[in-house]
PQR file with spaces between the fields and no chain letter, atoms N, CA, C, O and H, PARSE charges and radii, in Angstrom:
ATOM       1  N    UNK     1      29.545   -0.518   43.145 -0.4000 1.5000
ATOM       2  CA   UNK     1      29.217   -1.569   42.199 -0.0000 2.0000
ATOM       3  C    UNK     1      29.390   -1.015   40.785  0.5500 1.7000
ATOM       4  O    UNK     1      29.115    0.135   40.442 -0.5500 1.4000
ATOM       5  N    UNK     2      29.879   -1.979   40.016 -0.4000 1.5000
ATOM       6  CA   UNK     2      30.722   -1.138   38.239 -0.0000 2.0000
ATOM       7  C    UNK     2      29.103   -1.165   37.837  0.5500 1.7000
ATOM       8  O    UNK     2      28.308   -1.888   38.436 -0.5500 1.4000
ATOM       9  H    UNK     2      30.102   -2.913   40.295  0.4000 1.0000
ATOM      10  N    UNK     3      28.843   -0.559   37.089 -0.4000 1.5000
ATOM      11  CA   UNK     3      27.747   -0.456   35.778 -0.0000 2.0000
ATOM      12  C    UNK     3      28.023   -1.146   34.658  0.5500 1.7000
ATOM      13  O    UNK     3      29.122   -1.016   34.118 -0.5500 1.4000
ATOM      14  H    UNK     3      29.490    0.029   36.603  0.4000 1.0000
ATOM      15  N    UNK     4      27.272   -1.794   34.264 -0.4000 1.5000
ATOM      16  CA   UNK     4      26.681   -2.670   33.129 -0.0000 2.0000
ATOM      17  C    UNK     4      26.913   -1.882   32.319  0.5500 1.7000
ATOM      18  O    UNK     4      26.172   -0.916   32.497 -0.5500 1.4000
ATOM      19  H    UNK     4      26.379   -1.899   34.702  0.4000 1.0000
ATOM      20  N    UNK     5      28.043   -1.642   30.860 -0.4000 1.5000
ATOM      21  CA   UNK     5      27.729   -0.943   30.281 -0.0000 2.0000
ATOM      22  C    UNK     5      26.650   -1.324   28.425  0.5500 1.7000
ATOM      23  O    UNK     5      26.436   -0.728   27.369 -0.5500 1.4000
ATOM      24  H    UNK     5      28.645   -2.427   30.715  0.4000 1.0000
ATOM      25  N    UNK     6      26.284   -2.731   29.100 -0.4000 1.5000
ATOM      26  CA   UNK     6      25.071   -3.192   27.959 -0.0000 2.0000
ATOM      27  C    UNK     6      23.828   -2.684   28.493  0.5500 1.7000
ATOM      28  O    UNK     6      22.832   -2.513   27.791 -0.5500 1.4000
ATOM      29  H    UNK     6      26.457   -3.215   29.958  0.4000 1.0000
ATOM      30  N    UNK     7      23.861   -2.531   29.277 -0.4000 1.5000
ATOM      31  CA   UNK     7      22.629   -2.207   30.742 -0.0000 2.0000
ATOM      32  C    UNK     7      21.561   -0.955   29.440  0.5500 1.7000
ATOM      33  O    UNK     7      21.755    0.254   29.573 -0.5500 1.4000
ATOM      34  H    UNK     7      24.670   -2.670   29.848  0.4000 1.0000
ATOM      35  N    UNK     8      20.782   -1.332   28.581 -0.4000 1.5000
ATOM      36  CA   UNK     8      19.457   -0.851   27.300 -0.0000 2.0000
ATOM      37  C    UNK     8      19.101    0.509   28.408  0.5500 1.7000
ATOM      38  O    UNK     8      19.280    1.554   27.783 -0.5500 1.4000
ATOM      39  H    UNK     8      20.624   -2.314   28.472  0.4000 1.0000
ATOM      40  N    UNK     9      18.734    0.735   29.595 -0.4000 1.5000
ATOM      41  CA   UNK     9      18.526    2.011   30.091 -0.0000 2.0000
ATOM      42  C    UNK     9      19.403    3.240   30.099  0.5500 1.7000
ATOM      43  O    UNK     9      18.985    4.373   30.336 -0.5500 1.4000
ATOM      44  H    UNK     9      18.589   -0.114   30.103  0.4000 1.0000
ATOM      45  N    UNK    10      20.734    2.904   29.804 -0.4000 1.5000
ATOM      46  CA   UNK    10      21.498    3.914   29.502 -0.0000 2.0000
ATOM      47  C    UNK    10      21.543    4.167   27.709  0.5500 1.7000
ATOM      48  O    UNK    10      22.664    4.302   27.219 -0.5500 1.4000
ATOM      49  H    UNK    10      21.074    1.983   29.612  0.4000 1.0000
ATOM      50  N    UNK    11      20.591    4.211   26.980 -0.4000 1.5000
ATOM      51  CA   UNK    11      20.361    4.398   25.617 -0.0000 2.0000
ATOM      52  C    UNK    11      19.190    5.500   25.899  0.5500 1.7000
ATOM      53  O    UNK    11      18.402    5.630   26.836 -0.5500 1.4000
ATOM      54  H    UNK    11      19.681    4.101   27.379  0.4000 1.0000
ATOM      55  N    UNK    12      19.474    6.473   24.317 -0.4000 1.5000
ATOM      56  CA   UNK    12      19.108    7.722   24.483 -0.0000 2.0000
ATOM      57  C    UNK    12      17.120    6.487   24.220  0.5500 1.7000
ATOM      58  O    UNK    12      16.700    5.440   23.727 -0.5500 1.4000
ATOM      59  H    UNK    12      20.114    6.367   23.556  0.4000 1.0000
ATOM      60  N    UNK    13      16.736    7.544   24.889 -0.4000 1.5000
ATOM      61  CA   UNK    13      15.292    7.520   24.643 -0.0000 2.0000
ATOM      62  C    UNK    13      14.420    7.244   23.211  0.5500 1.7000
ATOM      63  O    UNK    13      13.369    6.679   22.911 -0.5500 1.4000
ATOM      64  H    UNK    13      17.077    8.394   25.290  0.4000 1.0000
ATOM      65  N    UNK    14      15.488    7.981   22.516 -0.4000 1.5000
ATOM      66  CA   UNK    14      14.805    8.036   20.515 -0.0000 2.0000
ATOM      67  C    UNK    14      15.485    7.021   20.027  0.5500 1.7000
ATOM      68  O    UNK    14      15.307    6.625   18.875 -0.5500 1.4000
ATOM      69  H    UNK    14      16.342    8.440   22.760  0.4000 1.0000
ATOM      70  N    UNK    15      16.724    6.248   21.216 -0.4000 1.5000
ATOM      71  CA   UNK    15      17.627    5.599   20.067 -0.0000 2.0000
ATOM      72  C    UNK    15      17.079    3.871   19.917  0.5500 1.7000
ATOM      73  O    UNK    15      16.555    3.548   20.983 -0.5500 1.4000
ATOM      74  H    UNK    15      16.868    6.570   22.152  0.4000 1.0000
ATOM      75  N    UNK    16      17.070    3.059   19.202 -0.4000 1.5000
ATOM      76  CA   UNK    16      16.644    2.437   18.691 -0.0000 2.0000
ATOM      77  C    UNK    16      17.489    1.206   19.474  0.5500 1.7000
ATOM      78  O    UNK    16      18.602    1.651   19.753 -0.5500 1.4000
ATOM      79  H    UNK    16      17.496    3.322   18.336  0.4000 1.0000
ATOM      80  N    UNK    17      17.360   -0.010   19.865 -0.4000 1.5000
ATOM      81  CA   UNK    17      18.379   -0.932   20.304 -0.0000 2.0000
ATOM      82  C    UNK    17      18.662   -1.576   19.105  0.5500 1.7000
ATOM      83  O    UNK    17      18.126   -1.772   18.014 -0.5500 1.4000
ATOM      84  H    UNK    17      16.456   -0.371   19.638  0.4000 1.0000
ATOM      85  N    UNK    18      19.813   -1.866   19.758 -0.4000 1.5000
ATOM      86  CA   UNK    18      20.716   -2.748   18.169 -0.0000 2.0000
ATOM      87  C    UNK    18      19.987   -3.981   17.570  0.5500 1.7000
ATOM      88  O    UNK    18      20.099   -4.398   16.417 -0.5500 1.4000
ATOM      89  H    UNK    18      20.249   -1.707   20.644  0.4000 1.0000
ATOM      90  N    UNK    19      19.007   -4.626   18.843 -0.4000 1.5000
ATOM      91  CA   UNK    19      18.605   -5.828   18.350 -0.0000 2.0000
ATOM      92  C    UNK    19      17.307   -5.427   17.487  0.5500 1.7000
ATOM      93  O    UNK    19      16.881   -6.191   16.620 -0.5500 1.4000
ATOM      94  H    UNK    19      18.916   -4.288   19.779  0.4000 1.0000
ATOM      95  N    UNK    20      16.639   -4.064   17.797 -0.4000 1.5000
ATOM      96  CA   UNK    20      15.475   -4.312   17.198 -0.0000 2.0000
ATOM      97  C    UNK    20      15.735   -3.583   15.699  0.5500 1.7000
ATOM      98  O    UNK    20      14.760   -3.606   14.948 -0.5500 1.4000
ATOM      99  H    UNK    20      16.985   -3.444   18.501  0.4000 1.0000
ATOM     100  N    UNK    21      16.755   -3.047   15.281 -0.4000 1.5000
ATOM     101  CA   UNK    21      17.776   -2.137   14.427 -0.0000 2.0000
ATOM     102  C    UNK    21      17.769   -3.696   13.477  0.5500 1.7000
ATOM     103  O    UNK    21      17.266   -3.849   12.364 -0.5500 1.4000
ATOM     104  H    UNK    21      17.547   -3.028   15.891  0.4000 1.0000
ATOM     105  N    UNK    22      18.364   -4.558   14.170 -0.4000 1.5000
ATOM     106  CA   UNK    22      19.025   -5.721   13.293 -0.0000 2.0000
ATOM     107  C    UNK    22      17.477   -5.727   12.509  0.5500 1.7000
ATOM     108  O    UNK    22      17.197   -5.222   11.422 -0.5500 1.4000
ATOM     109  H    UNK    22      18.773   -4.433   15.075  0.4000 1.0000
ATOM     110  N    UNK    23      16.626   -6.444   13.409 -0.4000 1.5000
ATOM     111  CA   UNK    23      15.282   -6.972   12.763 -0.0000 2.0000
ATOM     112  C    UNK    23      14.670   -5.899   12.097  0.5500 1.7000
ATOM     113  O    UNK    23      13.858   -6.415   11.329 -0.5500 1.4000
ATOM     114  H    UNK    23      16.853   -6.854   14.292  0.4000 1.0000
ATOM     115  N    UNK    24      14.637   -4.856   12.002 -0.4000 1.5000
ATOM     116  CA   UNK    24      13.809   -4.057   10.722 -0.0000 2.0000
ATOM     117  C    UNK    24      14.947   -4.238    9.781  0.5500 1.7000
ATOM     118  O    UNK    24      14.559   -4.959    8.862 -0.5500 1.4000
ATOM     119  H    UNK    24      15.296   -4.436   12.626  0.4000 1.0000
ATOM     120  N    UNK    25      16.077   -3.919    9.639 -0.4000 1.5000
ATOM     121  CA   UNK    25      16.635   -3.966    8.463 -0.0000 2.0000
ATOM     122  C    UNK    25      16.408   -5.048    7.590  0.5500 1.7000
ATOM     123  O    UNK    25      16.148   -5.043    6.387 -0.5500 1.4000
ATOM     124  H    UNK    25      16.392   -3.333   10.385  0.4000 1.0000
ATOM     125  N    UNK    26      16.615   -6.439    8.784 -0.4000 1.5000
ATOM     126  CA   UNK    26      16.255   -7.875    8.113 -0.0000 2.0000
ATOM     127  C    UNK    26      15.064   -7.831    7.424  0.5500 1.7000
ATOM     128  O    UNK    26      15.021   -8.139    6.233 -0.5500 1.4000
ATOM     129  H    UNK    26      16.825   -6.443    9.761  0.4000 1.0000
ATOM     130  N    UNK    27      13.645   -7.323    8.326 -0.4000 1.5000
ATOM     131  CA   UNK    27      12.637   -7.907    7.130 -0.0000 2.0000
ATOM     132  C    UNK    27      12.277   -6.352    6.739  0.5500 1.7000
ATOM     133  O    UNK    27      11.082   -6.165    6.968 -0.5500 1.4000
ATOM     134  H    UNK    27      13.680   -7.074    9.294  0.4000 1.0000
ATOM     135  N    UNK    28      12.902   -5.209    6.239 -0.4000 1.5000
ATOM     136  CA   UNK    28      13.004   -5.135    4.964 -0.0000 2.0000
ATOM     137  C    UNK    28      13.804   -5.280    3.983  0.5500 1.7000
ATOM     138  O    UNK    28      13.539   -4.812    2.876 -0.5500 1.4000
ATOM     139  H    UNK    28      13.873   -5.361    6.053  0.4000 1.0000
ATOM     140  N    UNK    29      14.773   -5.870    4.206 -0.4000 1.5000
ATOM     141  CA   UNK    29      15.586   -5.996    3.474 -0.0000 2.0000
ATOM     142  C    UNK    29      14.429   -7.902    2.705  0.5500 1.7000
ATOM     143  O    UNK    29      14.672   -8.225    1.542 -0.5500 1.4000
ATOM     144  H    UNK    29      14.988   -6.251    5.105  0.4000 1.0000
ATOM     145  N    UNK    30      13.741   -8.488    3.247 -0.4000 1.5000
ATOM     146  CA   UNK    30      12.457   -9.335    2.961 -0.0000 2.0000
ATOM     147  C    UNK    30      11.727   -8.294    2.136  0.5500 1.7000
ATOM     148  O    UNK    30      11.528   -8.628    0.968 -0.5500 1.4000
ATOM     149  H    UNK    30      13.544   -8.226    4.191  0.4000 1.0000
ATOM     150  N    UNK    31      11.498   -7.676    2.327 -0.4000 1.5000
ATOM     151  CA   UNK    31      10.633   -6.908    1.634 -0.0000 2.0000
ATOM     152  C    UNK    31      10.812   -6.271    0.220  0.5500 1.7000
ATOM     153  O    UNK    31      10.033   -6.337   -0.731 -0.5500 1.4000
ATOM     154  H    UNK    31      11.660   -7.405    3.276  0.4000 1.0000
ATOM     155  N    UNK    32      12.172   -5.559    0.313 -0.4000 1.5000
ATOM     156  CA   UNK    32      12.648   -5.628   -1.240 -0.0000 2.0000
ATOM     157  C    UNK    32      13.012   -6.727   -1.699  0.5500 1.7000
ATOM     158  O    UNK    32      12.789   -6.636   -2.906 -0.5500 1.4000
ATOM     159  H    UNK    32      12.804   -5.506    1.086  0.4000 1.0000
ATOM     160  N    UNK    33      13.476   -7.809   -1.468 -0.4000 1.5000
ATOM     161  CA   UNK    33      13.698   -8.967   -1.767 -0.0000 2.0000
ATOM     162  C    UNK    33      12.347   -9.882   -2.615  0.5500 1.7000
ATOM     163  O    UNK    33      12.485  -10.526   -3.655 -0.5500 1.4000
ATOM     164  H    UNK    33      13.656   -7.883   -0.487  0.4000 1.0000
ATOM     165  N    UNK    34      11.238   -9.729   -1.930 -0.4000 1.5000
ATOM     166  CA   UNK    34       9.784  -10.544   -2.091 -0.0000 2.0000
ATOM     167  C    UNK    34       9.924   -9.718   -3.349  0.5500 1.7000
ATOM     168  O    UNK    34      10.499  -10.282   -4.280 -0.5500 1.4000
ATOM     169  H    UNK    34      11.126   -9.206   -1.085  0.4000 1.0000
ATOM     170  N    UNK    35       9.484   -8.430   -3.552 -0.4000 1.5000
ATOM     171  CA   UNK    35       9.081   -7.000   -4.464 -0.0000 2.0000
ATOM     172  C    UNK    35       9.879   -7.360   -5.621  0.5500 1.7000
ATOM     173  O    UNK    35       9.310   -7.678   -6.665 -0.5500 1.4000
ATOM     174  H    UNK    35       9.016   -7.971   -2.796  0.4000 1.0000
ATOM     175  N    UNK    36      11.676   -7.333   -5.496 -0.4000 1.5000
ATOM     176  CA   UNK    36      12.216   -7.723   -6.750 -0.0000 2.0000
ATOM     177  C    UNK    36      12.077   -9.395   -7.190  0.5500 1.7000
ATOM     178  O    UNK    36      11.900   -9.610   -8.389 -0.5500 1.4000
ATOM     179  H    UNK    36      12.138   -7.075   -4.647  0.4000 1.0000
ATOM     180  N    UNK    37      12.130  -10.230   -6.534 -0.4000 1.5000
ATOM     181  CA   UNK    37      12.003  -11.649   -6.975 -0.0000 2.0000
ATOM     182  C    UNK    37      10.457  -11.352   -7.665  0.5500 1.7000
ATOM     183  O    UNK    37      10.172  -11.806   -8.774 -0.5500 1.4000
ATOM     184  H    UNK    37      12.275  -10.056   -5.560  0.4000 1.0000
ATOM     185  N    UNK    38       9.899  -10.870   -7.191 -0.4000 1.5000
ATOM     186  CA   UNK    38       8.023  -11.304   -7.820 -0.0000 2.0000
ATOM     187  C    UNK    38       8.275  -10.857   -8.844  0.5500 1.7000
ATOM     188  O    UNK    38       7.920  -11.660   -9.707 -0.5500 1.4000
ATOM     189  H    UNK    38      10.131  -10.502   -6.291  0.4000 1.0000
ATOM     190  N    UNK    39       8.847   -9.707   -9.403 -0.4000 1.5000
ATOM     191  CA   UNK    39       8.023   -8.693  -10.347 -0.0000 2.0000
ATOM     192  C    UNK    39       9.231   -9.236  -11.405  0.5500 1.7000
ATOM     193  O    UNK    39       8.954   -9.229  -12.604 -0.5500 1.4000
ATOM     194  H    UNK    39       9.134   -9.055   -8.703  0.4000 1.0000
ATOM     195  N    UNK    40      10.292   -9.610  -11.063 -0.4000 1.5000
ATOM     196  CA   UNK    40      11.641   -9.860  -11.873 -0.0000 2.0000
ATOM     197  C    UNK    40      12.158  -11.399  -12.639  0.5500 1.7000
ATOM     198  O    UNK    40      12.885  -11.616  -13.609 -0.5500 1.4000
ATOM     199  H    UNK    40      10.517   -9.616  -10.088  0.4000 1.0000
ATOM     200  N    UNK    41      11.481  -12.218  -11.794 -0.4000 1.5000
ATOM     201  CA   UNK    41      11.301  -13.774  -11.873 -0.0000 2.0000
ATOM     202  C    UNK    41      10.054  -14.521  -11.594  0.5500 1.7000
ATOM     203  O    UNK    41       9.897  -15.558  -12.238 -0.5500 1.4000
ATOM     204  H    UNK    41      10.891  -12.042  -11.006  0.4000 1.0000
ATOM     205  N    UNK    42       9.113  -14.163  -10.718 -0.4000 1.5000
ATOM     206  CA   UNK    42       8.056  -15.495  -10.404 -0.0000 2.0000
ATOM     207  C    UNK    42       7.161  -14.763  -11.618  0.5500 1.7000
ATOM     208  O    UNK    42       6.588  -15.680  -12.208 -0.5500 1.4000
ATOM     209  H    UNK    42       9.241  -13.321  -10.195  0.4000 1.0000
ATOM     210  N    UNK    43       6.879  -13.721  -12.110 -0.4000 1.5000
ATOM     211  CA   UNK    43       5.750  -13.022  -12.882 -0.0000 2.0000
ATOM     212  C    UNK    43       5.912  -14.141  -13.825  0.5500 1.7000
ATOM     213  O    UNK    43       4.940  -14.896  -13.844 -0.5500 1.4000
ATOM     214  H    UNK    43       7.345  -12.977  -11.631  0.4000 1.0000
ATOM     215  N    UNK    44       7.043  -14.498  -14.741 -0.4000 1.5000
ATOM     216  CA   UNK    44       6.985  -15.632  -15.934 -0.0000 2.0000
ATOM     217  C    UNK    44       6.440  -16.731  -15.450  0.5500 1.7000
ATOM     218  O    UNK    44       6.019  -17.413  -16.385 -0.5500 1.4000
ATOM     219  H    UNK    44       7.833  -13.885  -14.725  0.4000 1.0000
ATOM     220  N    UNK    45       6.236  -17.262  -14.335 -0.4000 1.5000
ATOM     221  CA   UNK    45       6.088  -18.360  -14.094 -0.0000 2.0000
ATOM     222  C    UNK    45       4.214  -18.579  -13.468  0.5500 1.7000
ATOM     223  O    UNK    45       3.351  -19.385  -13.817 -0.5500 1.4000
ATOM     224  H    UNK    45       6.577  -16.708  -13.576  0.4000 1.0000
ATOM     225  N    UNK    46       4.196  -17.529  -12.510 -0.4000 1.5000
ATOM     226  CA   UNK    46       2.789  -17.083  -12.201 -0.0000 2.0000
ATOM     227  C    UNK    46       2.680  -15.873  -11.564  0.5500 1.7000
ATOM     228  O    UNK    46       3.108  -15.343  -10.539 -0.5500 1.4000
ATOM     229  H    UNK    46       4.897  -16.875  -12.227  0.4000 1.0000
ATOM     230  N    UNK    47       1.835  -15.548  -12.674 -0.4000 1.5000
ATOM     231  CA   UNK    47       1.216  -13.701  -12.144 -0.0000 2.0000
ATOM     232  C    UNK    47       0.709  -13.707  -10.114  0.5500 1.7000
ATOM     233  O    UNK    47       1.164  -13.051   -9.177 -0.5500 1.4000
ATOM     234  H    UNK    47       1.487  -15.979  -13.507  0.4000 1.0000
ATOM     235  N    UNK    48      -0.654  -15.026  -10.197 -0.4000 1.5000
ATOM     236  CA   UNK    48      -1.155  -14.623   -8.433 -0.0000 2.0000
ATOM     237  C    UNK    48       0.216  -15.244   -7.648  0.5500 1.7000
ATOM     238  O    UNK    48       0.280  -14.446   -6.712 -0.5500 1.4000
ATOM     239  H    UNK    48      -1.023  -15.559  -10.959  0.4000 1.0000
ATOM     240  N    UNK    49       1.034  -15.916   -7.509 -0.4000 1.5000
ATOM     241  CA   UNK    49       1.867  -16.228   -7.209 -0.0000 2.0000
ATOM     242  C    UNK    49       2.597  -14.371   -6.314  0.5500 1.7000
ATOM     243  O    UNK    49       2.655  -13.898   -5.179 -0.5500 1.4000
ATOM     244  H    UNK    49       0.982  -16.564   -8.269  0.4000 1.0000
ATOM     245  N    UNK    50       3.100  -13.834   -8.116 -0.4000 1.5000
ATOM     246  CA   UNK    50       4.121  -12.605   -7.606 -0.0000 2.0000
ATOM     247  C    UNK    50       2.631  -11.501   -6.962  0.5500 1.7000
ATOM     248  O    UNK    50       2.882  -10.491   -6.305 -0.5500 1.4000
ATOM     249  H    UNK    50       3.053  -14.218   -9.038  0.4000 1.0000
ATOM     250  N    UNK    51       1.832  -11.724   -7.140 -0.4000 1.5000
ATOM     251  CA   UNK    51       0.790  -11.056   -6.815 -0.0000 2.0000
ATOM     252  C    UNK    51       1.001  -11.039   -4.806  0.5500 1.7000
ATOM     253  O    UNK    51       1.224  -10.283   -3.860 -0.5500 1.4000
ATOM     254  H    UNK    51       1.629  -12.544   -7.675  0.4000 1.0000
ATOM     255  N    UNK    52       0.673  -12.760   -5.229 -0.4000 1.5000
ATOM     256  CA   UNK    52       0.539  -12.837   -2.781 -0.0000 2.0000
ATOM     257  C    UNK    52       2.032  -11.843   -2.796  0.5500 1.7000
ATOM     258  O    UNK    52       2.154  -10.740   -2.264 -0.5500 1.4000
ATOM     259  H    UNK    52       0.493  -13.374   -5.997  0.4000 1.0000
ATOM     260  N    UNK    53       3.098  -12.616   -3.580 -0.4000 1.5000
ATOM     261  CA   UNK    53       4.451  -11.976   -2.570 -0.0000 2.0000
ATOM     262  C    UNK    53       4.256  -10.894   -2.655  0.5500 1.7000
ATOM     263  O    UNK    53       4.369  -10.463   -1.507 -0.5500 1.4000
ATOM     264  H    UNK    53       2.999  -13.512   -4.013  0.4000 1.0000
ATOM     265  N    UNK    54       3.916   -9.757   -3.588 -0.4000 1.5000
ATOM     266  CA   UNK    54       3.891   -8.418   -3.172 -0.0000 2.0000
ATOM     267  C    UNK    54       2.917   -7.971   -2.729  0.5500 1.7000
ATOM     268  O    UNK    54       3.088   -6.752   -2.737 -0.5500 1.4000
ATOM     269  H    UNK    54       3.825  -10.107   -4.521  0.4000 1.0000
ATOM     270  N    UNK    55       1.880   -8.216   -2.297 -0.4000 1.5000
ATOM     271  CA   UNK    55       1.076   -8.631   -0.463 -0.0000 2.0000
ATOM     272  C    UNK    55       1.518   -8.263    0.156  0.5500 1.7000
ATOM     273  O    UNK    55       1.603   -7.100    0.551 -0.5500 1.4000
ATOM     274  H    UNK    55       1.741   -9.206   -2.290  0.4000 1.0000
ATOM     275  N    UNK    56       2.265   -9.819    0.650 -0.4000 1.5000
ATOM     276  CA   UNK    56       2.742   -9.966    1.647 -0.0000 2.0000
ATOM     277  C    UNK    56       4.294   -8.972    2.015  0.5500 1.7000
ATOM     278  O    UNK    56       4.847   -9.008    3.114 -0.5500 1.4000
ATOM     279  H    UNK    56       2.196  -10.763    0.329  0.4000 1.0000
ATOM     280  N    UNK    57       4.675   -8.325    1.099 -0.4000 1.5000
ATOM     281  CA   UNK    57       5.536   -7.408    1.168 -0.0000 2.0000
ATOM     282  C    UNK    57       5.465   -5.836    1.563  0.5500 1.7000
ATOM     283  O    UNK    57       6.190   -4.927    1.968 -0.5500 1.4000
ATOM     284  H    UNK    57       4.226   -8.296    0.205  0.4000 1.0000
ATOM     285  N    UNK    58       3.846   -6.154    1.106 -0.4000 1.5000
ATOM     286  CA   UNK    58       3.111   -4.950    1.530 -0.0000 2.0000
ATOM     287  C    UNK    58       2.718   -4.492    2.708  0.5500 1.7000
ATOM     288  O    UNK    58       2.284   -3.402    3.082 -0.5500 1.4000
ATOM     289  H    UNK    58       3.257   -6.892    0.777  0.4000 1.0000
ATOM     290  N    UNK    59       3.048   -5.996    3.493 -0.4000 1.5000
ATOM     291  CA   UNK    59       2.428   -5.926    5.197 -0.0000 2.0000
ATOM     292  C    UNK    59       3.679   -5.823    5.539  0.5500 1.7000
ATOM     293  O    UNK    59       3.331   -5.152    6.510 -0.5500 1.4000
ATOM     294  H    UNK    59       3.400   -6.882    3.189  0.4000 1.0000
ATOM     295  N    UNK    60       4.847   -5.862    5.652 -0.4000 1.5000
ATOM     296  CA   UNK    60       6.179   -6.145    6.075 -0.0000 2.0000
ATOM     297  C    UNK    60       6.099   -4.871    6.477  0.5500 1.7000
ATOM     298  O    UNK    60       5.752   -4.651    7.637 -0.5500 1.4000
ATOM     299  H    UNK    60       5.129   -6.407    4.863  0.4000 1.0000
ATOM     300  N    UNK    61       6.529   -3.354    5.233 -0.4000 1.5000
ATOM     301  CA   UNK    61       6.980   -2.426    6.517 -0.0000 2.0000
ATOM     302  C    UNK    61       6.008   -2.112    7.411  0.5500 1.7000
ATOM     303  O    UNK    61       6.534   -2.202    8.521 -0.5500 1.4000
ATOM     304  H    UNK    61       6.811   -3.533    4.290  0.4000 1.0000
ATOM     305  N    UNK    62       4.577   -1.710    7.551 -0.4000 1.5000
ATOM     306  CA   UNK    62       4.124   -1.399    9.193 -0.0000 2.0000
ATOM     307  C    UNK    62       4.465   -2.096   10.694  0.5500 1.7000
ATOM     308  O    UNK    62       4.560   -1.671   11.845 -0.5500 1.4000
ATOM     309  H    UNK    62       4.149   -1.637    6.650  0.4000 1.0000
ATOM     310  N    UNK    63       4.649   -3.938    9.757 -0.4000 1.5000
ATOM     311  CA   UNK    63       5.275   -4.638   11.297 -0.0000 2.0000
ATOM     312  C    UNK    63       6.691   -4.396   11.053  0.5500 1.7000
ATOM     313  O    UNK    63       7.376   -4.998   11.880 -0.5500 1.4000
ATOM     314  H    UNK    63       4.572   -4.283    8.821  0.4000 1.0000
ATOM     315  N    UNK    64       7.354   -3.742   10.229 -0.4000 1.5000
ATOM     316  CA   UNK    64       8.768   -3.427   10.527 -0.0000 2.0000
ATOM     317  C    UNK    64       8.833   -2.035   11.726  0.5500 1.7000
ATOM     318  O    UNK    64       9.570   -2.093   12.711 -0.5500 1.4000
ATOM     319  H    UNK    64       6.797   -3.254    9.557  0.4000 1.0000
ATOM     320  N    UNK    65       8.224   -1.218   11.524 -0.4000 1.5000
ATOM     321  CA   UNK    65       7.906    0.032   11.854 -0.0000 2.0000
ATOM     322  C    UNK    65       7.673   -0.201   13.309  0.5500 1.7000
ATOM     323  O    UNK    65       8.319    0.488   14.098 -0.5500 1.4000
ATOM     324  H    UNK    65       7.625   -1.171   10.725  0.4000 1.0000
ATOM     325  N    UNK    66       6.455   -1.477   13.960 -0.4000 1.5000
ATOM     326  CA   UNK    66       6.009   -1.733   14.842 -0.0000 2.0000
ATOM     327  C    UNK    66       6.984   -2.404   15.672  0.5500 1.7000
ATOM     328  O    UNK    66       6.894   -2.396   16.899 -0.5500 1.4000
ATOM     329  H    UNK    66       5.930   -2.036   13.318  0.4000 1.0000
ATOM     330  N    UNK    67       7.963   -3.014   15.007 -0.4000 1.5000
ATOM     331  CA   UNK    67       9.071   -3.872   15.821 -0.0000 2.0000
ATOM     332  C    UNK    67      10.241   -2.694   15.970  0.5500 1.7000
ATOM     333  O    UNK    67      10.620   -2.268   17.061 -0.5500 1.4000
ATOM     334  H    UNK    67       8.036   -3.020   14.010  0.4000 1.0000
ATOM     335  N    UNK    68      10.651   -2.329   14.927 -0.4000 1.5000
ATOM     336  CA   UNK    68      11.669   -1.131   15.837 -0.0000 2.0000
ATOM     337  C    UNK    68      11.168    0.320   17.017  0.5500 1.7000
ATOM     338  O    UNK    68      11.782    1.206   17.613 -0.5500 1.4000
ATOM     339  H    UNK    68      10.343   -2.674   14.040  0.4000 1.0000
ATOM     340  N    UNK    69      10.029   -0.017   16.913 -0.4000 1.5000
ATOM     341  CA   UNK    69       9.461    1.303   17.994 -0.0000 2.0000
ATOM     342  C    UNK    69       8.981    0.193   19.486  0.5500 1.7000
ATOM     343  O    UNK    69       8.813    0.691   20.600 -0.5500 1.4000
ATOM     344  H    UNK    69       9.530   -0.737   16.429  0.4000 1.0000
ATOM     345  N    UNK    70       8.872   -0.827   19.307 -0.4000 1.5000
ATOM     346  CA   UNK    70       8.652   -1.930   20.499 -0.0000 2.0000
ATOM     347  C    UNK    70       9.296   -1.321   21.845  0.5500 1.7000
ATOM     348  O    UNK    70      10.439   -0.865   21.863 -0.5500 1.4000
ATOM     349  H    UNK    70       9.008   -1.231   18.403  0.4000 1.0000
ATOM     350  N    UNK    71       8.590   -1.352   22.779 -0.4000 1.5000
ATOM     351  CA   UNK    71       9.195   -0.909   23.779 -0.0000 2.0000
ATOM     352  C    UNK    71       9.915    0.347   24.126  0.5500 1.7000
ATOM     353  O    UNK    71      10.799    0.391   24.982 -0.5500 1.4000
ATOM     354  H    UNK    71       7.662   -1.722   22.764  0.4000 1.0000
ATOM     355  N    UNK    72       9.428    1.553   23.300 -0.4000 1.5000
ATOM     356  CA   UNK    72      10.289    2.669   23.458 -0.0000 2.0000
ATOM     357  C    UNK    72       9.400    3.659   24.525  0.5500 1.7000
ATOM     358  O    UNK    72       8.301    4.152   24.270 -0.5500 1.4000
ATOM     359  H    UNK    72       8.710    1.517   22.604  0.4000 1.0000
ATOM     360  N    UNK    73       9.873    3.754   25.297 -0.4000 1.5000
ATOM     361  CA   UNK    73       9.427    4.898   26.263 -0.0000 2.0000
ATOM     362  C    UNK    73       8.550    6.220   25.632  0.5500 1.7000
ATOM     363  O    UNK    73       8.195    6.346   24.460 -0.5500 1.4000
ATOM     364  H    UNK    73      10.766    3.353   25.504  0.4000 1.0000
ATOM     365  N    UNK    74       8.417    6.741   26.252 -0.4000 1.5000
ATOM     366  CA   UNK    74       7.053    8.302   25.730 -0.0000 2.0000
ATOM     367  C    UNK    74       5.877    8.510   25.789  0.5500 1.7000
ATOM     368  O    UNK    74       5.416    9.573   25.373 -0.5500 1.4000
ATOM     369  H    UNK    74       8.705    6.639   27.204  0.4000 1.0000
C-alpha cells in the first residue's frame, strides 16, 4: 500500500505543521497590525479606543504561541 505523503506523522516532532505555521504568522501579523494602526492613526481620534487595541494585541502572541505548539507530541 503507497504512503500518504501528506500523512502530519511523518513530520519531524519539533516541526511545526504548515497549517498551524499559516495561523501564527496570520494573527501576528494582527498583532503588529492592531500595535501600528492604534499608536499611528486611532490615537488622534481616541486614546481608550488605541488603548483596548493594544490590549487586545497584547493577548495575541501567548494564543499565537498556544496555537502553533497545539498538538505537538513530548
Amino acid at each position: 500500500m503507497p504512503e500518504d505523503p501528506r500523512d502530519p506523522r511523518d513530520e519531524p516532532v519539533g516541526e511545526p505543521s504548515r497549517r498551524r505555521k499559516r495561523a501564527y504568522f496570520v494573527m501576528m501579523g494582527t498583532c503588529l497590525l492592531l500595535i501600528v494602526l492604534a499608536w499611528n492613526v486611532v490615537r488622534f481620534w481616541s486614546v481608550p479606543a488605541a488603548v483596548v487595541m493594544s490590549v487586545v494585541a497584547a493577548v495575541i502572541p501567548p494564543a499565537a504561541a498556544v496555537v502553533a505548539n497545539w498538538g505537538r507530541g513530548g
